[in-house]
C-alpha positions in Angstrom: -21.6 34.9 0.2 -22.1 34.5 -3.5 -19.4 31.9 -5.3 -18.9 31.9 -9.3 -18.4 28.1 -10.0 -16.3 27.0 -13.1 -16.8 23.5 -14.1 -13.6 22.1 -16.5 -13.7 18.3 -18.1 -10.7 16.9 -18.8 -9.3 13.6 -20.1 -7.8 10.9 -18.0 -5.9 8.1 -19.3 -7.7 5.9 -21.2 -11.8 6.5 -22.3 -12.8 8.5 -18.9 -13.2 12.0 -17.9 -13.3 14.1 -14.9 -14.6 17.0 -13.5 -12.8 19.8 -12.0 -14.9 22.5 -9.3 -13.3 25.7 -9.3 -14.7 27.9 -7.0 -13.6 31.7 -6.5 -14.8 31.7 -2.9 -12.8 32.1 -0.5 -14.2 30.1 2.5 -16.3 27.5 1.3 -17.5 24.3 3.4 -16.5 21.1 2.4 -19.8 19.8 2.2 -21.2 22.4 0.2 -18.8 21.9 -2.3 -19.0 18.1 -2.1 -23.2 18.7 -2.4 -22.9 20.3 -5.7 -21.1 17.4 -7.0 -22.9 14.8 -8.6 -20.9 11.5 -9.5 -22.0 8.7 -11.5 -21.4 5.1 -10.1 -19.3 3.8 -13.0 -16.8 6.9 -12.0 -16.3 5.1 -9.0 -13.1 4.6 -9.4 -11.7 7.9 -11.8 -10.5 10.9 -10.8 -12.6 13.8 -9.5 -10.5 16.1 -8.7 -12.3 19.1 -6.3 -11.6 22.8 -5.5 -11.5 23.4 -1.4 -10.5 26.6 0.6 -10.7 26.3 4.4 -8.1 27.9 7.1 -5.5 25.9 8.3 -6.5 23.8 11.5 -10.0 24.2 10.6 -10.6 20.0 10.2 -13.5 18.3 11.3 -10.8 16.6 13.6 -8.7 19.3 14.4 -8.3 20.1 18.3 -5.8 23.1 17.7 -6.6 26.8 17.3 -4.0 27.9 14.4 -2.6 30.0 16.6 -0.8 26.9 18.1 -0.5 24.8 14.9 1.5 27.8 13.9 5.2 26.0 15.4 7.4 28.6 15.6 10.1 26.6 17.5 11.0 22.8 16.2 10.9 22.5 20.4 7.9 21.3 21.5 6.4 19.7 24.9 10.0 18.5 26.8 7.6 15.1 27.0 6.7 14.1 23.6 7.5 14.1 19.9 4.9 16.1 17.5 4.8 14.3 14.2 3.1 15.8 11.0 2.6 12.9 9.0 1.7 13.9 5.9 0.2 11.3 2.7 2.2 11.5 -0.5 1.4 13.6 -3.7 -1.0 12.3 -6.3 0.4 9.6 -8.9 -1.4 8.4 -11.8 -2.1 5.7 -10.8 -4.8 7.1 -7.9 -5.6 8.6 -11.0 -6.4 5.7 -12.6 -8.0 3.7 -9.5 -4.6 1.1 -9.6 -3.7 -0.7 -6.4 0.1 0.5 -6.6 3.9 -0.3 -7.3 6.5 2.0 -7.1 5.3 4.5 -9.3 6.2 8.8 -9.7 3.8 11.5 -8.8 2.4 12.8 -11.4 2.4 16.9 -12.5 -0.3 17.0 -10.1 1.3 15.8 -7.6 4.6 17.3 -7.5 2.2 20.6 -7.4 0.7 19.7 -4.4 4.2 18.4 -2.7 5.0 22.1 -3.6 1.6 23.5 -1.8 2.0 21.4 1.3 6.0 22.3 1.6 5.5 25.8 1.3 3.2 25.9 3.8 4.5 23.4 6.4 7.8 25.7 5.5 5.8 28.8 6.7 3.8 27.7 9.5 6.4 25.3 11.5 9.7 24.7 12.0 10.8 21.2 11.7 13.1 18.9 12.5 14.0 16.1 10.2 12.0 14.4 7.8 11.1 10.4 7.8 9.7 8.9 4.3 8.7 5.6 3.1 11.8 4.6 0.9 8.8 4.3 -2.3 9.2 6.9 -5.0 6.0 8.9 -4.6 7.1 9.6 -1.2 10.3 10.1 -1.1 9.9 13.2 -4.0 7.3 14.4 -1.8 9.7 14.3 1.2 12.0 15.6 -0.5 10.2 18.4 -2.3 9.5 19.4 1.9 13.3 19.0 2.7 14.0 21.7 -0.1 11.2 24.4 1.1 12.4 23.7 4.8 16.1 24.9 4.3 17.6 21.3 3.2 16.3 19.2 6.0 17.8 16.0 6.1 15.6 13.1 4.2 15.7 9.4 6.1 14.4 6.6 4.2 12.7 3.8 6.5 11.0 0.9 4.5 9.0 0.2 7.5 7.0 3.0 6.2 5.7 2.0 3.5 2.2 1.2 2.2 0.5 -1.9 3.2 1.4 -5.0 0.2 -1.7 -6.1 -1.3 0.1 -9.3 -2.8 -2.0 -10.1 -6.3 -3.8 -6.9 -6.9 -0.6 -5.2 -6.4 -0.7 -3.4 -10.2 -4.6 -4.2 -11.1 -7.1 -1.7 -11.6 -9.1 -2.3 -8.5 -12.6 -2.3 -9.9 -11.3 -5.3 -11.8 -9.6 -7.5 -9.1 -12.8 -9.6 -8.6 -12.5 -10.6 -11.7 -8.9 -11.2 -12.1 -7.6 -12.3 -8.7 -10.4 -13.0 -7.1 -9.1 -14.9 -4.5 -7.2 -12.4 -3.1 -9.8 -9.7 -3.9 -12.3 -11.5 -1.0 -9.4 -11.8 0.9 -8.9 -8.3 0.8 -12.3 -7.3 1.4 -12.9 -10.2 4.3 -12.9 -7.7 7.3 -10.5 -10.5 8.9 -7.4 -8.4 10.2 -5.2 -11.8 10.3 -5.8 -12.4 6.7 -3.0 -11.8 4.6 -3.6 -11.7 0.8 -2.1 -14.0 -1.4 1.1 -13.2 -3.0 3.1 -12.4 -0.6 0.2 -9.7 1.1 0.3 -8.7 4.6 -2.5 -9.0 6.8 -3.9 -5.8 8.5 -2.4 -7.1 11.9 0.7 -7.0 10.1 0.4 -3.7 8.8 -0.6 -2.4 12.4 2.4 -3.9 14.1 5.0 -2.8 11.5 4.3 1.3 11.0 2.9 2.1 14.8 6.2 0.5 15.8 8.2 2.7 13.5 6.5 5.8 14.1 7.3 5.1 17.8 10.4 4.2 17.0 10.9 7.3 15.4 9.3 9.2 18.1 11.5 7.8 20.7 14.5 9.2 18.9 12.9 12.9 18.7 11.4 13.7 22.4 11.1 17.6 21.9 11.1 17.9 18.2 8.9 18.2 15.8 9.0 15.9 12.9 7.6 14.9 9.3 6.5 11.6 7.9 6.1 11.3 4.4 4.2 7.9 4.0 0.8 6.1 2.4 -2.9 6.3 3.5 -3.1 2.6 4.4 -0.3 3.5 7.2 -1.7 7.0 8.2 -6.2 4.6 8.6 -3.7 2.2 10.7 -2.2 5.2 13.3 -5.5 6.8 13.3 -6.3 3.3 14.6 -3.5 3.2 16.9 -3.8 7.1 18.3 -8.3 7.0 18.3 -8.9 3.1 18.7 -13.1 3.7 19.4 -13.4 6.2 16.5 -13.4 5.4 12.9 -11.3 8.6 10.6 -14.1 10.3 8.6 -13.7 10.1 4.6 -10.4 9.4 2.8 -6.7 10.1 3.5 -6.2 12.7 1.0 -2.9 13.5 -1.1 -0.3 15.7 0.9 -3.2 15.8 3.7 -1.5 17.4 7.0 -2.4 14.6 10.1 -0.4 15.6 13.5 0.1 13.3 16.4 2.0 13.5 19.4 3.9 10.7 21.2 5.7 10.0 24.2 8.5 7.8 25.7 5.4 5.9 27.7 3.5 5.2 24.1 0.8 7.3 24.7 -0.4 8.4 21.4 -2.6 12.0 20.4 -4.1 12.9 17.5 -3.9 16.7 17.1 -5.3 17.4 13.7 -6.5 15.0 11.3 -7.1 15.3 6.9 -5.9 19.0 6.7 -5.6 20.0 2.8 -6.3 23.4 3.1 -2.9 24.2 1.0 -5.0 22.7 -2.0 -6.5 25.8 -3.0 -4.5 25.6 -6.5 -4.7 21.7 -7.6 -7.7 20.7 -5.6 -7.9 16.9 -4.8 -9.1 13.7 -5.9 -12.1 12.7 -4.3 -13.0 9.6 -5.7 -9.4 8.2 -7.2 -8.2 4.9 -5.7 -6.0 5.0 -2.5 -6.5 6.4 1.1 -9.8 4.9 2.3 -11.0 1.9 3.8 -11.3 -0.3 1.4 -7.8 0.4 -0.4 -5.1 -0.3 2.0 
């Protein structure tokens, strides 16, 4: 199949710029698109933002055809609670590689809370909707709510992204030399280190969102659910639901990630880093948040 690619630079805040891959294709693979992308090191931490067109359910770790990711009941399985946790829109601060406040979306990324409502809108029917009380999630959640005919929006702080103590507000890339104390902390592999100021420790991040989500869960046996939240959470119930495996690549903005949960705490992933609605704003691939080594 032949693909016209359009290659746009465009400023970012500050004295970088990015690259945008538009491609008029209409089924490309992921690594194809990635291969014809050649990043320099010192963009390490800038926005690439990348064109991708897959089907729904088509993920590396999807076990669903989309014939059955295609909920047309918010009933599911009389045993368990399907949650779609989906990752926040983009903010400019993943734009700008910043370990994050709470800080807006960005034009970006209310486009893409847009994308991923319309289609979570058309292909399920849903519940409620659970958020991290932090802004960038909540307009996400609430941008969902709106497509899905006014769904009820419940904040829960236990939600929220992991706190990285000092670098909270630093341009990552930068912590070793400004904090950087709490930048080897960060980076120690330790999971009962906490970071200093006020920083939780990676066992503390696990404890507090797999006990909310099943929390959560427990409350909606036989529904089907969202969870607006941050990529540091959705790494730790990847952990939680796949505790031999490691998730491939990063936690994408307003990536779909489904997992079912019952009473007895038995915890599957269904489909895993789904951005397929992305078509129109494309992603970042290389701005700060989502990964392994960014909480």
């Amino acid at each position: 199949m032949s693909t016209l690619r359009t290659w746009c630079t465009f400023k970012l805040p500050g004295r970088f710029t990015a690259t945008r891959l538009i491609s008029s294709a209409h089924s490309v693979s992921v690594n194809n698109i990635l291969a014809c992308v050649k990043i320099p090191k010192h963009f390490c931490a800038e926005s690439e933002r990348i064109q991708r067109h897959s089907k729904p359910g088509n993920m590396a770790e999807s076990t669903e055809s989309p014939a059955v990711m295609n909920g047309s009941s918010a009933s599911v399985g009389p045993d368990y609670c399907e949650i779609i946790v989906v990752r926040h829109g983009e903010t400019p601060w993943n734009v700008q590689g910043k370990v994050q406040l709470d800080v807006e979306l960005n034009e970006v990324g209310r486009e893409q809370a847009v994308s991923v409502a319309e289609r979570l809108a058309k292909e399920f029917k849903i519940s409620v909707i659970y958020s991290s009380d932090l802004k960038r999630a909540l307009e996400t959640a609430q941008t969902i709510a709106n497509r899905c005919g006014g769904l009820k929006v419940i904040e829960d702080p236990e939600l929220r992204e992991r706190h990285l103590g000092d670098l909270q507000g630093l341009v990552f890339r930068e912590a070793a030399k400004v904090c950087p104390i709490a930048y080897q902390a960060f980076l120690s592999g330790k999971t009962d280190q906490d970071i200093p100021g006020g920083g939780e420790s990676l066992d503390q991040l696990y404890r507090r969102c797999t006990s909310a989500l099943q929390r959560i869960a427990r409350k909606h046996i036989g529904e089907r659910i969202v969870v607006v939240t941050h990529g540091g959470v959705i790494r730790t119930l990847y952990q939680r639901a796949c505790p031999n495996k490691k998730p491939e690549g990063k936690v994408l903005n307003t990536s779909i990630n489904i997992f079912r949960l019952t009473e007895k705490n038995k915890w599957v992933l269904k489909t895993w880093g789904d951005v397929s609605h992305l078509n129109q704003t494309g992603f970042l691939k290389s701005g700060f948040g989502g990964d392994s080594t960014s909480g």
